[in-house]
Structure formats: C-alpha cells, structure tokens
N, C-alpha and C positions, 0 to 999 in steps of 0.2 A: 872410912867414914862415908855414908851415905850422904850426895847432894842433896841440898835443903829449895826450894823455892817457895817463896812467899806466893800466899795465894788470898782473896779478898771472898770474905765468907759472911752472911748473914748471921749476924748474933742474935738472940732472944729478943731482943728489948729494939730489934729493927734497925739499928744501926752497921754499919761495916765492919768488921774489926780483923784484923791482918792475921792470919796463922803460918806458920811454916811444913809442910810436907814432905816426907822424906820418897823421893824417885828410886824403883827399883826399874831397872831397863834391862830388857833382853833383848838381844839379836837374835832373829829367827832367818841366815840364812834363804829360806826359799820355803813358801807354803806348800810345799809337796814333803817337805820333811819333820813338818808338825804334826804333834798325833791329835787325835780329836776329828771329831766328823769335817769335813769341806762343805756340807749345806744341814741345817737345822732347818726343819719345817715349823712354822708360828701356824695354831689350830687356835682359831678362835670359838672358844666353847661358851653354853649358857652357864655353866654351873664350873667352877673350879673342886670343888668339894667332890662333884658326882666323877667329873673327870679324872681326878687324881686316885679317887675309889675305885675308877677301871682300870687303867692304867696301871698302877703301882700294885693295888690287894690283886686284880684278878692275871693281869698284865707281865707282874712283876717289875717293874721299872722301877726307878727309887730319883728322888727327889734330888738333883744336885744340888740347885738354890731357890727359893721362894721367895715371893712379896705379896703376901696373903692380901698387905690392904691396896695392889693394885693389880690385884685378881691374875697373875700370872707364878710360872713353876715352870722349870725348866728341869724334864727328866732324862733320864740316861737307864740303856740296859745297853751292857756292854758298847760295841763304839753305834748303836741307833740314840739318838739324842732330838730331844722332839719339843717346843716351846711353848707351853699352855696358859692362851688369854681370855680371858674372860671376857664376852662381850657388854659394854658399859660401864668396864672398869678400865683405867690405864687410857695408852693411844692406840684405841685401835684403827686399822686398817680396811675399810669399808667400800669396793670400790662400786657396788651395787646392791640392789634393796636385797636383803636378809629374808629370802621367804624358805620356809619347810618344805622337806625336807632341806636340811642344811646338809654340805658336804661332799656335793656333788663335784663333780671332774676332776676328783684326785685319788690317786692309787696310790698308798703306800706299802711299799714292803719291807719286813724285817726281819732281821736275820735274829733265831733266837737258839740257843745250845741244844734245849728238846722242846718239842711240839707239844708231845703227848701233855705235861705239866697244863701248861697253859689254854689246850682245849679243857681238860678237866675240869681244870677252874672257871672255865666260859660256861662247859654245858653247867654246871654246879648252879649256879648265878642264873643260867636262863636268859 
C-alpha cells in the first residue's frame, strides 16, 4: 500500500477541506545516471501557436506536456528538450526591456537523426 499524507486544498465554495494523496517516491542514486536532458532551455516566445507550428509541423519535435492557458509547452525530439513561454502569459522571466529583434546571444544546437528532412521542411515554409 501506497503512503497516504493529508494535504489542505481549496474547495469550490473557498473554503479548506483536507484530501488525502498517495506518494510515489523514487531514489535516483546520482544525476549522472538519469536519462533526460541535464539543462532545458525556457524560450520566451510571442506567440505559442506560431512557435509550436515551427517547432513541431516544420521542426519535428512533439509536445511532451502543455498548458495552453498559461501559454507554455515543453517539447522533446529525441533527448533535445526545449521549454516554450509565452511572453505575458504565466511567470515569465524578464531581466531587461524586450526590444526586436528578440533572441539575441544565444546558440543553440541540436542534434537531429537527418538533416536533409528538416531543411526541406524549412526551405518548403520559407
């Protein structure tokens, strides 16, 4: 049997009302032996929509999890994993004024199975 711990949650109607949660725990040994990326990059984009239309249709990458109403998507192609915010939705992260071009001073690279696919899909698109 799964541990249970009582936890204190907002009901409808505003008031407190107690539930119980079942704990699953895992020992993870040492972070060198987890699989999964070591750094996820957070891209603060204007548009979730347009960004996941590059990304994913031209990109190929696929959508691990979403939260559409607070403008974020975390996608994955193979182990590149890459975290998409939307700016003025959510918390974002602002540590100076936003002027355009946006995206300056960062390089990313990604390693993808073949090349060819994915220029296609870029020149195709324009």
């Amino acid at each position: 049997m799964m541990p249970t711990v009582p936890i204190l949650v907002p009901a409808a109607s505003a008031h407190v009302r107690e539930v119980e949660i079942s704990l699953q725990t895992e020992v993870v040994p040492d972070a060198d032996s987890t699989p999964g990326p070591a750094l996820v990059p957070e891209l603060l984009i204007t548009s979730l929509e347009a960004s996941l239309d590059f990304w994913c249709r031209l990109c190929e990458f696929v959508v691990l999890y979403d939260r559409p109403d607070a403008g974020s998507a975390y996608i994955t192609s193979g182990t590149a994993h890459i975290m998409l915010e939307q700016r003025g939705s959510g918390r974002n992260w602002i540590p100076a004024p936003l002027e355009p071009p946006l995206g300056r001073g960062i390089n990313l690279q990604i390693t993808v199975a073949s090349i060819q696919p994915l220029l296609s899909a870029l020149e195709g698109a324009s």
